[in-house]
C-alpha positions in Angstrom: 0.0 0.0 0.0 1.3 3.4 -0.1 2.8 5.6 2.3 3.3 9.7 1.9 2.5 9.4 -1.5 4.3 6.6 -2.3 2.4 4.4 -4.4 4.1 1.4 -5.1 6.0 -0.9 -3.1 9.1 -2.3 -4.1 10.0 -5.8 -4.7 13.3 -7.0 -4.2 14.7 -7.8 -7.7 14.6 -4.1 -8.8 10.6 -3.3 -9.5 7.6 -3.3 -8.1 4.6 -5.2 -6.8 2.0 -6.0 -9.4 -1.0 -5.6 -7.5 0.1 -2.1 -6.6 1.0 -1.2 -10.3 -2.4 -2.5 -11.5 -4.3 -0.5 -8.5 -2.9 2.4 -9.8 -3.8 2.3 -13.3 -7.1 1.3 -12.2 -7.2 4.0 -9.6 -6.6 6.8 -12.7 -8.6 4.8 -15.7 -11.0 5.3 -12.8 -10.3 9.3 -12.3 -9.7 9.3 -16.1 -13.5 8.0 -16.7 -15.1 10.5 -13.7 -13.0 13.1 -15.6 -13.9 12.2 -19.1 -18.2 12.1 -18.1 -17.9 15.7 -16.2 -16.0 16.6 -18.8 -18.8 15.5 -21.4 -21.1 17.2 -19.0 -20.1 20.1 -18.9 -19.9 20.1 -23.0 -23.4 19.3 -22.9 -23.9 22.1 -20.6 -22.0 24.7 -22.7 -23.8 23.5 -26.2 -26.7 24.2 -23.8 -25.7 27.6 -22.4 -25.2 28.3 -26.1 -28.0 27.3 -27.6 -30.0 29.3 -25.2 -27.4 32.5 -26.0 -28.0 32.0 -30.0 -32.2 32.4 -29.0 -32.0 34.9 -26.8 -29.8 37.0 -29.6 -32.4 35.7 -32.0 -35.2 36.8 -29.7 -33.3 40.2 -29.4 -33.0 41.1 -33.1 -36.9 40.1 -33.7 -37.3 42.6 -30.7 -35.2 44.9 -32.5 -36.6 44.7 -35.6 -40.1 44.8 -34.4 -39.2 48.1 -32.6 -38.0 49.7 -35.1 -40.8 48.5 -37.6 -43.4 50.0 -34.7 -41.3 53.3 -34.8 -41.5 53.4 -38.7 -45.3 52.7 -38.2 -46.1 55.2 -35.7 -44.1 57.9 -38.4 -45.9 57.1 -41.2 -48.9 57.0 -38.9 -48.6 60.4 -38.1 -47.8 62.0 -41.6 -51.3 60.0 -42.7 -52.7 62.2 -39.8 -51.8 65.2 -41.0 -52.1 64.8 -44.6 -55.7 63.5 -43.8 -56.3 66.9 -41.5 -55.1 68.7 -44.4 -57.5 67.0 -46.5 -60.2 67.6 -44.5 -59.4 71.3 -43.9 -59.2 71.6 -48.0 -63.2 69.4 -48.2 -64.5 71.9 -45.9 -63.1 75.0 -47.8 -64.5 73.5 -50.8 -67.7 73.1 -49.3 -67.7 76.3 -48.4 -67.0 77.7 -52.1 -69.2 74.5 -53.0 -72.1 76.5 -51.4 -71.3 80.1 -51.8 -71.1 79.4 -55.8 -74.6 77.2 -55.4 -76.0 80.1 -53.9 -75.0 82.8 -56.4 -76.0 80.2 -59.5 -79.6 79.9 -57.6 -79.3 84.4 -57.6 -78.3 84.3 -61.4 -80.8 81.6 -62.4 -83.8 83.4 -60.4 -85.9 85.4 -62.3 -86.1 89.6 -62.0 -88.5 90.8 -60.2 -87.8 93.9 -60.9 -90.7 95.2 -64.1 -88.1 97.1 -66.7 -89.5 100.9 -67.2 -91.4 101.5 -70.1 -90.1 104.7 -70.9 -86.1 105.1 -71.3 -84.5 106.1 -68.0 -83.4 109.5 -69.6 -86.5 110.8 -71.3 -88.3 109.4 -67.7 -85.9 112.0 -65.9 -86.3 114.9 -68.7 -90.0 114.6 -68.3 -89.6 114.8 -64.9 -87.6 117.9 -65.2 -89.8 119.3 -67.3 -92.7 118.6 -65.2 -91.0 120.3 -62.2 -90.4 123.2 -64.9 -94.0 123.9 -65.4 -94.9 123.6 -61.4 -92.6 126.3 -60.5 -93.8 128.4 -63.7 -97.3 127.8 -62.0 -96.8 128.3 -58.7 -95.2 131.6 -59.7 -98.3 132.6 -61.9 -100.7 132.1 -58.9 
């Protein structure tokens, strides 16, 4: 057996006992197996760890992407909102000249009411004159 880290015992024609050589190798084919399944282990844990590393990147470009899709949305979103204000500000300035237009086409198309003289505007406001002519010569006869 061995003693302060000896590990085998020597035999008397220059060597060692076989039991304690063939512990020994058993002893690290032993280690060497524990070593070689944590060692698989923790492979298995690192493909793991990485695999989960690859889907979280993965699952942070889609969030990414999707962010900066939803910005592009909202952008676009708003310019639609203010063409459409401006669109409705121009409808109801058409409607406006829509109506004021309707109205003076219904003035135009409505018939005069107004009867057209039946004497000439300027022989109306000679005879007039004239009339006023001969009330002063009367009044100034009486």
């Amino acid at each position: 057996m061995a003693k302060d880290g000896d590990y085998f015992r020597t035999a008397r024609f220059g060597g060692f006992h076989k039991e304690d050589v063939m512990r020994y190798i058993e002893e690290q084919g032993g280690r060497l197996r524990e070593q070689g399944g944590a060692l698989e282990a923790m492979r298995g844990q690192l493909k793991e760890a990485r695999r989960e590393q690859l889907r979280w990147m993965s699952a942070a470009r889609l969030q990414r992407k999707r962010s900066a899709l939803s910005h592009q949305v909202q952008r676009e979103l708003q310019q639609f909102q203010r063409q459409l204000d401006a669109a409705q500000a121009l409808a109801v300035e058409i409607d406006r000249e829509n109506h004021f237009l309707r109205e003076r086409i219904r003035l135009l198309e409505e018939p005069d009411k107004t009867e057209p003289p039946i004497v000439p505007l300027e022989q109306l406001t000679f005879k007039l004159f004239l009339e006023d002519l001969e009330e002063e010569d009367f009044m100034d006869g009486v």
